[in-house]
C-alpha positions in Angstrom: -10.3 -50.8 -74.4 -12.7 -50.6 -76.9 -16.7 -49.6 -76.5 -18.9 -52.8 -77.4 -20.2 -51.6 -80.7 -23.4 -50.6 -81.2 -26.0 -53.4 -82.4 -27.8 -50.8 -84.0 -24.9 -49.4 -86.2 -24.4 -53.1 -87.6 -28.0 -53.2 -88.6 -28.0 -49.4 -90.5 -25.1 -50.2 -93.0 -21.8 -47.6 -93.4 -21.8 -46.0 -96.2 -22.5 -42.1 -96.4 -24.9 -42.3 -99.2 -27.1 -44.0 -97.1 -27.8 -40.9 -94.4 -30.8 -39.3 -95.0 -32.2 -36.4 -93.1 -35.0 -35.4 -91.7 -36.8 -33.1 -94.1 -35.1 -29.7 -93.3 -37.4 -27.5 -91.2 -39.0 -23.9 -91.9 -37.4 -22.4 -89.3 -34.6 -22.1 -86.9 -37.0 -21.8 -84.0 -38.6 -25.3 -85.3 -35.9 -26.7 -82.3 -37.7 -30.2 -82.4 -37.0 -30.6 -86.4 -33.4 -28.7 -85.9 -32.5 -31.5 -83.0 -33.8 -34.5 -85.2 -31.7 -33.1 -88.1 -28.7 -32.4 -85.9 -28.8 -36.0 -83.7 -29.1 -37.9 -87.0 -25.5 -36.5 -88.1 -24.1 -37.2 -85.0 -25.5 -40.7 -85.3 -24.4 -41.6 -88.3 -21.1 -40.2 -87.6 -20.9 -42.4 -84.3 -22.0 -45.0 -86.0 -18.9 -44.9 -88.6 -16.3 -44.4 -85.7 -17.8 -47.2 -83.3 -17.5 -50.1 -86.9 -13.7 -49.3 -87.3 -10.6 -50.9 -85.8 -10.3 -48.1 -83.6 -12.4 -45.0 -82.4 -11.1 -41.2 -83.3 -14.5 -39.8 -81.7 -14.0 -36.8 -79.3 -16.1 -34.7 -77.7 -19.2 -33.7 -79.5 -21.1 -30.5 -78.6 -23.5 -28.3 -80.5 -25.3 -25.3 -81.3 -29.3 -26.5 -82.9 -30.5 -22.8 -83.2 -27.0 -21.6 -84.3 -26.8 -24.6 -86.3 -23.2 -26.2 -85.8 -21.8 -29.3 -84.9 -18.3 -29.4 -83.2 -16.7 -32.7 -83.7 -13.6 -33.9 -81.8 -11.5 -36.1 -83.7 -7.9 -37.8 -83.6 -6.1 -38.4 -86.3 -7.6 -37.7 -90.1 -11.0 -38.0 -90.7 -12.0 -40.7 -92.8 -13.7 -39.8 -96.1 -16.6 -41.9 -95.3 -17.3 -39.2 -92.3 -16.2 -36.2 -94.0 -18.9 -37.2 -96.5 -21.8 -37.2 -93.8 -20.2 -33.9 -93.1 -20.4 -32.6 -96.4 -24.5 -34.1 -96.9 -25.2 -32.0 -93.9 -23.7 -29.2 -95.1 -26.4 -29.1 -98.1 -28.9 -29.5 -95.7 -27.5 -26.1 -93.7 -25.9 -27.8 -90.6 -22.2 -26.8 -90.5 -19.9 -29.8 -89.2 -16.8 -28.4 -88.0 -14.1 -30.9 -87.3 -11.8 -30.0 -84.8 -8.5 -31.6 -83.9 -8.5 -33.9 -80.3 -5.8 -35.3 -78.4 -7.4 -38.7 -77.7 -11.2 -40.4 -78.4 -13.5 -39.7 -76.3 -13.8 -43.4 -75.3 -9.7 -43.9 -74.5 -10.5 -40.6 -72.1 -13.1 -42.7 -70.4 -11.1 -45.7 -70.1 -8.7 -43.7 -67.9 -11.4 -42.5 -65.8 -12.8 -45.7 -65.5 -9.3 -46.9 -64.7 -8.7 -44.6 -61.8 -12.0 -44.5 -60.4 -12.0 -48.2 -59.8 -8.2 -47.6 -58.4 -8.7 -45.4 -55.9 -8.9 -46.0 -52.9 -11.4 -44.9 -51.2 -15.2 -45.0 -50.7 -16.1 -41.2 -50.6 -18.6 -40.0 -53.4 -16.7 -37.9 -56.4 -17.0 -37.0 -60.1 -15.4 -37.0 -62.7 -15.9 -34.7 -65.5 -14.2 -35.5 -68.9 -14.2 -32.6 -71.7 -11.9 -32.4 -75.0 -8.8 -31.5 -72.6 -9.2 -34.2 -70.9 -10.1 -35.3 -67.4 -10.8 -32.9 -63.9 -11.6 -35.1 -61.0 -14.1 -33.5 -58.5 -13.5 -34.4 -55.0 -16.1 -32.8 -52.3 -14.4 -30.9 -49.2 -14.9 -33.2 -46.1 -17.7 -31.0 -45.5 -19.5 -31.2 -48.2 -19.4 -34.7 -48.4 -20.5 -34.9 -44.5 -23.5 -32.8 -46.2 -24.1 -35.4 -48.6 -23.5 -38.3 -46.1 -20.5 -39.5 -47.9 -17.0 -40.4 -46.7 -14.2 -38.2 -47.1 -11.6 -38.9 -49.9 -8.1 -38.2 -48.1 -5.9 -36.2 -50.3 -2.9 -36.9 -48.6 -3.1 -40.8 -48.6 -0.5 -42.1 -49.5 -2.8 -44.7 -51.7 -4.5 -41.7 -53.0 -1.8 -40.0 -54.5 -0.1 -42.9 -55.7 -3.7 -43.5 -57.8 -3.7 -40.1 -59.0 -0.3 -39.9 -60.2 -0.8 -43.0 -62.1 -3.9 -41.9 -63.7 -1.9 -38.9 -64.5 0.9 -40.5 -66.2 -1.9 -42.3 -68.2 -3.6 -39.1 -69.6 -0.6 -38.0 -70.6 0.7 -40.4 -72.5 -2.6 -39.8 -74.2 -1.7 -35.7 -74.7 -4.6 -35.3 -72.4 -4.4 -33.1 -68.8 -6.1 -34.8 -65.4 -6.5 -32.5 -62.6 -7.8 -32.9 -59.5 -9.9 -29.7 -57.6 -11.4 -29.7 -54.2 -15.3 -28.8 -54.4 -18.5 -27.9 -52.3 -20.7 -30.6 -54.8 -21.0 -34.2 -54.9 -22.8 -36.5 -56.6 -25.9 -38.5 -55.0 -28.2 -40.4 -56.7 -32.0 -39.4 -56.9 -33.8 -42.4 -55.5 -35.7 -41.1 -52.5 -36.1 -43.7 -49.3 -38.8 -40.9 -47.8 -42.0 -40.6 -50.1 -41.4 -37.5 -51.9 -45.4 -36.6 -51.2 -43.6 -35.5 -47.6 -41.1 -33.5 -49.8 -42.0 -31.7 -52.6 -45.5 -32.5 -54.5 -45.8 -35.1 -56.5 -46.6 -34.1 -60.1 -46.7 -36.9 -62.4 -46.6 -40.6 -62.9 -49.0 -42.8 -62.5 -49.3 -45.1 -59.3 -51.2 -48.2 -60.0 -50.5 -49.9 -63.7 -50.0 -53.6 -63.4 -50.8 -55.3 -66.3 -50.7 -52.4 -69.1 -46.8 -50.2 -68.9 -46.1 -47.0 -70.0 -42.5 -45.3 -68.8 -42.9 -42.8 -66.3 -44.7 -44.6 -63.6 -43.9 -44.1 -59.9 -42.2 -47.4 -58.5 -41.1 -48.8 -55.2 -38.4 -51.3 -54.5 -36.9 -52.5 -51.3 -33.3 -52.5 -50.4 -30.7 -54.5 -48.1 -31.1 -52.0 -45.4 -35.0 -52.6 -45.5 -35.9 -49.5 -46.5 -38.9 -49.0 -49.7 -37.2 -46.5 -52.1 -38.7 -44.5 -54.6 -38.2 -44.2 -58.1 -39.8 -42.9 -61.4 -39.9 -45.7 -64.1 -38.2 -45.1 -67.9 -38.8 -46.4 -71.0 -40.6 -50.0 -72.0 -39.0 -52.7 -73.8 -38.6 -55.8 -74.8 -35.1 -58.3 -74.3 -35.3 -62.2 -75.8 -39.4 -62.3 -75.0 -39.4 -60.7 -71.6 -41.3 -57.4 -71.5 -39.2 -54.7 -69.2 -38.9 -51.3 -68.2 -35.8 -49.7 -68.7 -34.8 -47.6 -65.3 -31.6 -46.5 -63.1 -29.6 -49.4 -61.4 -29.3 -47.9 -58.1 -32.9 -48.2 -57.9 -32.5 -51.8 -57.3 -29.9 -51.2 -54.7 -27.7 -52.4 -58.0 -28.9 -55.7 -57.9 -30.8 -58.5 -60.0 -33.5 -59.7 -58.5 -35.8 -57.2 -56.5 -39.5 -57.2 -56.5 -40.5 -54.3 -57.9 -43.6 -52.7 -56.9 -46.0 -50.0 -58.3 -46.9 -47.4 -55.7 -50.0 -49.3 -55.0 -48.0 -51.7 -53.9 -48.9 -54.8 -56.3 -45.6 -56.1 -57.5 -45.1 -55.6 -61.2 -41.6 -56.6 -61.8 -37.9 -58.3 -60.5 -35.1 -55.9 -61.1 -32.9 -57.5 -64.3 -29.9 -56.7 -66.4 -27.8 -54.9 -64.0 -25.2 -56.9 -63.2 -24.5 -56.8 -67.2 -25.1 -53.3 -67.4 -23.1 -52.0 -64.0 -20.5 -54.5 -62.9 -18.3 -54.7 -66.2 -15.2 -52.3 -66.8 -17.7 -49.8 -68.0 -20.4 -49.6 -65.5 -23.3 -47.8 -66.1 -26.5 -46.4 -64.3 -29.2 -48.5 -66.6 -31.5 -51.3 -65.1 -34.7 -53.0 -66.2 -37.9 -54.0 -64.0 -38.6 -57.3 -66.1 -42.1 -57.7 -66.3 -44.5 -60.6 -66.4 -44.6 -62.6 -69.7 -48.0 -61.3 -70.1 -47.9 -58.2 -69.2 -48.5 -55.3 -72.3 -46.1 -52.5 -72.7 -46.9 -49.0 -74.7 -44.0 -47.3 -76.4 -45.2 -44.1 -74.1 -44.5 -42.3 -71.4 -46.4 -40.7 -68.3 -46.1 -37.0 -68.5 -48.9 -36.5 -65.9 -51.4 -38.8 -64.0 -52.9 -40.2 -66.9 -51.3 -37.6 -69.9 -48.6 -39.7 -72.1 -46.4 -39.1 -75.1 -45.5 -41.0 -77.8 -41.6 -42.2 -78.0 -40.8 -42.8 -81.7 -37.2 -43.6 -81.6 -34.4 -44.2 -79.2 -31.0 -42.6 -79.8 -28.3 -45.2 -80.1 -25.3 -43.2 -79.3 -24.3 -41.0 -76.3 -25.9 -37.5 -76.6 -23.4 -34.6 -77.5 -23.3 -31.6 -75.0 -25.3 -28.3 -75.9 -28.8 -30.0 -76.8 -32.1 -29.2 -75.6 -34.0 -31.9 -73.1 -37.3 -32.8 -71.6 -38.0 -35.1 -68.5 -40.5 -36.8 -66.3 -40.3 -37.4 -62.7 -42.7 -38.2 -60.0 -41.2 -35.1 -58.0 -40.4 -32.6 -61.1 -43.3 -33.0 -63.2 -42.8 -32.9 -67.4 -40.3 -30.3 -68.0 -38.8 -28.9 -71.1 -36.0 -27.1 -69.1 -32.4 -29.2 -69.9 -29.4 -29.0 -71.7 -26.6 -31.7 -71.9 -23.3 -30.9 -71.3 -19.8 -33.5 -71.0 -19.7 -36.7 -70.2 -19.0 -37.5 -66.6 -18.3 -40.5 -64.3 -20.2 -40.2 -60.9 -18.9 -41.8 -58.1 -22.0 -42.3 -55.6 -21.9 -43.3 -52.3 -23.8 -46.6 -50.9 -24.2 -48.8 -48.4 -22.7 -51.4 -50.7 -19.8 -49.0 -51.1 -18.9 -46.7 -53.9 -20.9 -47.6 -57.5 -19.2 -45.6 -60.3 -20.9 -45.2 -63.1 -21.5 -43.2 -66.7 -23.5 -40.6 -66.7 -24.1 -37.0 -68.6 -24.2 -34.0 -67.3 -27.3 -31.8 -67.7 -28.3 -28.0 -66.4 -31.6 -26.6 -65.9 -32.4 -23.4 -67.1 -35.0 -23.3 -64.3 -32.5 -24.1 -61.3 -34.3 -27.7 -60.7 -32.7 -30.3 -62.8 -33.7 -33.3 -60.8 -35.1 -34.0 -57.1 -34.8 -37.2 -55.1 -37.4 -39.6 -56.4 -37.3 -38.7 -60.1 -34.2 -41.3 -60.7 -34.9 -43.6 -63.0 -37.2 -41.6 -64.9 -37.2 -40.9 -68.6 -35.2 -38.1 -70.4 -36.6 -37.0 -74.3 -35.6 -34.8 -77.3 -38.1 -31.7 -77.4 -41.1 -33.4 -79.0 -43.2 -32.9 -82.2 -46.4 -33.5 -82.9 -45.6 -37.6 -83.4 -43.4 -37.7 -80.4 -40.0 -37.6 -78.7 -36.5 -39.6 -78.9 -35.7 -41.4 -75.7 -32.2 -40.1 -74.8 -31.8 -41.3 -71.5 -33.2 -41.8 -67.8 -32.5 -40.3 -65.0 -29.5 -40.7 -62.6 -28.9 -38.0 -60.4 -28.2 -34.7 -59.3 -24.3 -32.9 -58.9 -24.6 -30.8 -55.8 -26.1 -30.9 -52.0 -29.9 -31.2 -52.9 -31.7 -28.2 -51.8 -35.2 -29.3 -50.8 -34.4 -32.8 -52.1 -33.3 -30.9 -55.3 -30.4 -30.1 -57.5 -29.7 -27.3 -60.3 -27.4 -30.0 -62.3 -28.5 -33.4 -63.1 -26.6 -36.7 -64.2 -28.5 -38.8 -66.7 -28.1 -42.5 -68.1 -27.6 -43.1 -71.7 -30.1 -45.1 -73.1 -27.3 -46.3 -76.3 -25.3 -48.0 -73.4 -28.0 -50.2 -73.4 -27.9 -51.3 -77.6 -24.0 -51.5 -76.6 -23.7 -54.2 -73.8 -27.3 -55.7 -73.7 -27.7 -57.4 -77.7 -31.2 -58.1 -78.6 -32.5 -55.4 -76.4 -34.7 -52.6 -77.4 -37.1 -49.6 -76.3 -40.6 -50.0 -78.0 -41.2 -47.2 -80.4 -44.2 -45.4 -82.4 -43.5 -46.0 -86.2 -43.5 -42.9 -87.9 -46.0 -41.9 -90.8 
């Protein structure tokens, strides 16, 4: 099964001699002009694979300082790419293509195949690299840590799943192994204010009729409970003003009342039965706002500091680049680096929600903490702005403190791919 191509790539036009990159920068330690560079190759690479009859994209990862690209690809590579290879070469970006077993997206449609398969209701992960596919399934007490079921190994129903989802990697060329762990997954959405947890360092508590991303938000679940999230990006889909933002922060429904931390509704949760409940669920949201409410292509990065967003990346985000987030717990913090995709299988009252996420590390130890989910994730920014990349879905690991070393974050692209007519707002350039 295919990706849904991206609305964006229909709009930009194919051929090579149509990328243009930023102007090159002065210096390798200029990482927000190296990134920009870097990410518009990729782009325009992506862009290519997602318009033809069938994707040869692999794994992407790499190196803005050392500046390489490392692109996974099955099969030859078209001219038409090779070409955008060859234009970033004169630019001083070396594009190294490198043979793969299997697209990236047929790797994910396994994963997505087992993971709705199994079963079980346990949390788990699902990590998915150039070799293929390693299934991460916590020890019984590590999910008791993380309030999750166990996943039974020895079921019967269990193995039967895995051995299918085996015989379906291979007959990709691809490896799926499963490994017993001390991490789960677990969603960041705090149901406890996270003032009684960890201070609160940033976004603002009481817009309701002007938006920027970032914002601390509040919406109430099944179970009764007021959970706690951090806001995205602003938007706009058909004439409705929104807020992009995680789906489990509406308890993965349509319909909530969202409410600033004030506690003046602003919103009703939208888009994420179109977004989660297809074959390729993902973690993305929107608070649809009032027809008259005014949105600001910013976001908070303190109580009432913002920065511009001046673009809005339209496919997934390779592994090995430099991040930025926002969170009402974490504060602004230049501390991330993405790493492979991954499929996180959290655990909820509703039952298991698996969805598409990205791993990220944080060179500080703190990627994420419980109340920062749905917050906004950037490129390093430059003196215009930053590049929304993503918003914020969890955290891999018991949560020390409410906190994790290794986050999970949202593509923003997945929402140009399923949701057409939707976009972030954005600061034209110049």
């Amino acid at each position: 099964m295919r990706r849904p191509l991206l609305a964006a790539a229909v709009a930009i036009g194919v051929g090579a001699a149509l990328l243009q990159l930023p102007a090159a920068p002065t210096a390798a330690s200029d990482l927000p002009a190296v990134q920009e560079r870097h990410l518009a190759v990729i782009e325009r690479i992506g862009h290519i694979d997602a318009l033809a009859a069938e994707q040869h994209l692999g794994a992407v990862t790499g190196d803005p300082l050392a500046g390489w690209i490392e692109v996974g690809w099955s099969g030859e590579v078209p001219a038409e790419v090779q070409q955008v290879a060859d234009a970033a070469a004169a630019e001083g970006i070396d594009v190294r293509f490198v043979p793969a077993a299997a697209s990236a997206a047929d790797i994910a449609d396994v994963a997505a195949s087992f993971a709705a398969s199994l079963p079980a209701e346990g949390a788990f992960g699902l990590q998915l690299g150039a070799e293929g596919i390693t299934v991460e399934v916590p020890t019984a007490d590590a999910a008791a840590a993380g309030g999750s079921e166990a996943i039974p190994l020895d079921d019967a129903g269990v193995q039967d799943a895995i051995a299918d989802a085996r015989a379906d990697a291979a007959a990709l060329g691809v490896d799926l192994v499963v490994e017993e762990t001390e991490e789960l997954p677990l969603s960041t959405a705090s149901t406890i204010d996270p003032v009684g947890r960890a201070p609160v360092q940033t976004a603002r508590t009481d817009d309701t009729t002007v938006f920027s991303g970032g914002m601390r938000v509040m919406t109430q679940f099944r179970s009764g409970a007021f959970v706690s999230c951090t806001s995205g990006f602003s938007g706009v889909y058909g004439h409705r003003p929104m807020i992009l933002t995680a789906a489990h922060c509406s308890d993965y429904r349509d319909g909530r009342a969202v409410r600033n931390y004030s506690g003046t509704r602003v919103g009703t949760s939208e888009l994420v039965a179109t977004l989660n409940d297809g074959a390729y669920a993902t973690d993305l949201g929107a608070i649809a706002l009032d027809y008259d409410a005014r949105t600001l292509p910013r976001i908070y990065t303190g109580q009432t500091s913002t920065l511009a967003i001046t673009s809005a990346m339209t496919t997934r985000p390779p592994a090995g680049y430099y991040l930025c987030s926002s969170g009402q717990v974490t504060g602004w913090k230049c501390d991330l680096r993405s790493g492979d995709s991954y499929v996180a299988c959290y655990s909820s009252v509703a039952g298991q929600e698996c969805v598409n996420v990205i791993l990220v590390t944080s060179s500080a130890g703190r990627a994420f903490c419980l109340g920062d989910s749905g917050g906004p994730v950037v490129t390093h920014p430059n003196a215009e702005g930053a590049t929304a990349v993503a918003v914020v879905s969890g955290i891999r690991g018991t949560p020390v403190g409410g906190c994790g070393p290794t986050g999970l974050i949202a593509p923003v692209s997945d929402l140009y791919g399923m949701v057409f007519g939707a976009q972030l707002h954005t600061t034209p350039l110049g």
